[in-house]
C-alpha positions as CSV (number, residue, x, y, z in Angstrom):
1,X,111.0,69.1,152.8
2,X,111.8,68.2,149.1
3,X,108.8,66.1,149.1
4,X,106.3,69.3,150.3
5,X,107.6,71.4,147.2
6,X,106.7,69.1,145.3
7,X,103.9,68.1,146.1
8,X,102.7,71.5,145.6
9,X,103.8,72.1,142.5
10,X,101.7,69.2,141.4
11,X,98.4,71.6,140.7
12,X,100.5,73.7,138.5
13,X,101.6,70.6,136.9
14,X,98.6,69.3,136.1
15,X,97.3,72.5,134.6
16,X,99.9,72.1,132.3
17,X,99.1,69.2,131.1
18,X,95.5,69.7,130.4
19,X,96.0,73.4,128.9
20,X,99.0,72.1,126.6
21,X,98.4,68.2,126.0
22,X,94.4,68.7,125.5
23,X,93.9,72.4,124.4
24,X,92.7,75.0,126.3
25,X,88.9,76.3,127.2
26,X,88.2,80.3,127.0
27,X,90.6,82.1,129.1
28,X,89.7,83.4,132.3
29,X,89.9,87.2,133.4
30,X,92.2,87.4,136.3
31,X,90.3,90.6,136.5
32,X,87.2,88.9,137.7
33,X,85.4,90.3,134.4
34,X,83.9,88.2,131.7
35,X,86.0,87.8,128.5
36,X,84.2,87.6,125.3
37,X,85.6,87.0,121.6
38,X,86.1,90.6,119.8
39,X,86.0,90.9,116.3
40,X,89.1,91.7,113.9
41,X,88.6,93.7,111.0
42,X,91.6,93.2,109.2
43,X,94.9,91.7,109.8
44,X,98.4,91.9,107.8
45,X,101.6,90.9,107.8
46,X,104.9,92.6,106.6
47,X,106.3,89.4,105.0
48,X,104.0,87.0,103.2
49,X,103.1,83.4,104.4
50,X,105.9,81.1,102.4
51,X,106.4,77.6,100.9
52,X,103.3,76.1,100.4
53,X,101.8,78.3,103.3
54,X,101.5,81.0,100.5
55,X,97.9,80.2,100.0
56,X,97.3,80.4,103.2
57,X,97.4,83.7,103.7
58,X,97.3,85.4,106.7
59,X,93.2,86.0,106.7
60,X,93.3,82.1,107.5
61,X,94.6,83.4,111.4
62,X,91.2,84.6,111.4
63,X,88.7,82.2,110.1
64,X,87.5,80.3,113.2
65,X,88.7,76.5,112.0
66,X,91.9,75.1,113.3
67,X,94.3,73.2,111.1
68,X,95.0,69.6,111.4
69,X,98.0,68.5,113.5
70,X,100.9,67.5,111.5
71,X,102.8,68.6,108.0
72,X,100.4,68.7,105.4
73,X,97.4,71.2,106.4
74,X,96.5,74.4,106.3
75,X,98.9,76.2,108.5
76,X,99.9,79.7,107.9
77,X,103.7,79.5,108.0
78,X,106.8,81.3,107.9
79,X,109.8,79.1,107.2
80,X,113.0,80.7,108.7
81,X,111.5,84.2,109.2
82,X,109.9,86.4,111.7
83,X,106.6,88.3,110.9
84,X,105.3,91.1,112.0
85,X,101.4,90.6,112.0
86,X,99.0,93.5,112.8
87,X,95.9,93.4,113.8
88,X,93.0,96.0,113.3
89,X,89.9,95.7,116.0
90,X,87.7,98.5,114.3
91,X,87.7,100.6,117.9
92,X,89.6,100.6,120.7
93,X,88.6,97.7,123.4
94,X,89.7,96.7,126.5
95,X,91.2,93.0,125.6
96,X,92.3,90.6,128.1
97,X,93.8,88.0,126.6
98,X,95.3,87.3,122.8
99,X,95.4,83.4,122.5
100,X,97.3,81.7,119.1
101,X,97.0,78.5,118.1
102,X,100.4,77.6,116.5
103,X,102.4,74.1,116.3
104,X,105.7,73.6,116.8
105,X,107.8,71.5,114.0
106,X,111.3,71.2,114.3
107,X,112.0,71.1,118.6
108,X,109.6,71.7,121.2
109,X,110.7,75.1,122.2
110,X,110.6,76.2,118.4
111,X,108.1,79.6,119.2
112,X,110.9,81.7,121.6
113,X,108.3,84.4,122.4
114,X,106.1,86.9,120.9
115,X,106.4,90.1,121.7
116,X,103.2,92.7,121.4
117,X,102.8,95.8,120.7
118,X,99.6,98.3,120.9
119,X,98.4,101.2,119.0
120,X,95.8,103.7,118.8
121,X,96.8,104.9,115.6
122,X,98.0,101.7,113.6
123,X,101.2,104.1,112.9
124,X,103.1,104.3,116.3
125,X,103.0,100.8,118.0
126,X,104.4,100.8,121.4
127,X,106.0,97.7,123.2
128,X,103.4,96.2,125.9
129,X,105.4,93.0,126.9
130,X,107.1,89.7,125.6
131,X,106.0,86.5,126.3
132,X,108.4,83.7,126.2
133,X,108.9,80.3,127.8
134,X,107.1,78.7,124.9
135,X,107.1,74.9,125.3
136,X,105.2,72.3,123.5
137,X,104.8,68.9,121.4
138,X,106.2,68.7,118.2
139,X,104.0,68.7,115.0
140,X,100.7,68.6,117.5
141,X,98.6,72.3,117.8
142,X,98.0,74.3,121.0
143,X,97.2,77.3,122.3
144,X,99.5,79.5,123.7
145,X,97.4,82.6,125.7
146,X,99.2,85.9,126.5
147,X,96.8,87.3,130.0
148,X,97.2,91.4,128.8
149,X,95.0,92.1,132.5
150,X,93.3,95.1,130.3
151,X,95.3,96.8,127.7
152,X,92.6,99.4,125.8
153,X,93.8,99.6,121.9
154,X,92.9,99.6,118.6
155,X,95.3,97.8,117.0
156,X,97.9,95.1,118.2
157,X,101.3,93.9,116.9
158,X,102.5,90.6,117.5
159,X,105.9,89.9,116.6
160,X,107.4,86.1,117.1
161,X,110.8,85.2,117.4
162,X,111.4,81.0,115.9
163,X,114.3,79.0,117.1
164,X,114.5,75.7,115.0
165,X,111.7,75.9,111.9
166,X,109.8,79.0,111.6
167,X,106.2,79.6,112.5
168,X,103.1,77.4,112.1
169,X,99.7,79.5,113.3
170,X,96.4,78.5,113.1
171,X,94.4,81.0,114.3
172,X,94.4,83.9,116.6
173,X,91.8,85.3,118.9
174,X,91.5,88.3,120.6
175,X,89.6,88.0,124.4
176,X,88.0,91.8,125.4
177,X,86.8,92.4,128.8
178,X,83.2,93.0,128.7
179,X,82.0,95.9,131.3
């Protein structure tokens, strides 16, 4: 009996392995609709990238090139605080997924969760959900995707929560449904 559960958690297990340990390929629409990149307009942050991090500001989570794994690169980072980082999409759009690419530092679970929020004003954000669970390799990048089935919205909050560090992010990308 023990044996059969676990053999069937093995597919699970192996997608693991290839989304975290190798990176992930465009998310997939549990919706059965096609997912497409959506522009960002503008993005800001209510506390300013720090250390060295500074001049990497937070237009760097939006410039299409990923950082190199490990200390020295061009990470956007927050040492020992939690932004809030908003997101304008120009319009309201029907997004599916919002993927980050972030890297842990100090412990594997250093990224607790990130919870996000949605406006249609960019003035009164409302929760959506919190995604937590957040495990990883030290000092090595990787995509953590958040499936939002079809929120419509204009602008989008994500707030993350460290344990250990702070916050390493590479890049964000917002996935819309495409009709």
């Amino acid at each position: 009996m023990a044996f059969k559960k676990l053999f069937s958690l093995q597919p699970l297990l192996f997608f693991l392995v290839v989304s975290f340990g190798f990176g992930q390929a465009s998310p997939q629409s549990s919706l059965n609709k096609v997912l497409k990149i959506s522009r960002v307009i503008d993005v800001s942050s209510d506390i300013e990238p720090t250390m060295d991090a500074i001049r990497f500001g937070v237009d760097r989570l939006l410039d299409g090139k990923l950082p190199k794994d490990g200390w020295r690169s061009q990470w956007t980072a927050w040492y020992q605080l939690d932004p809030v980082i908003t997101f304008d999409l120009g319009e309201k759009k029907r997004i599916g997924a919002i993927r980050v690419y972030f890297q842990a530092f100090a412990r594997e679970d250093e990224l607790k969760s990130i919870k996000v929020g949605v406006s249609m004003d960019g003035k009164d954000f409302h929760p959506f959900n919190e995604y937590g669970e957040i495990v990883t390799m030290q000092e090595k990048g990787t995509w953590v995707e958040m499936n939002l089935q079809a929120v419509k919205a204009r602008y989008f909050q994500l707030r993350p929560h460290f344990q250990g560090w702070g916050h390493q992010w590479g890049e964000v990308e917002f996935w819309e449904l495409s009709e």
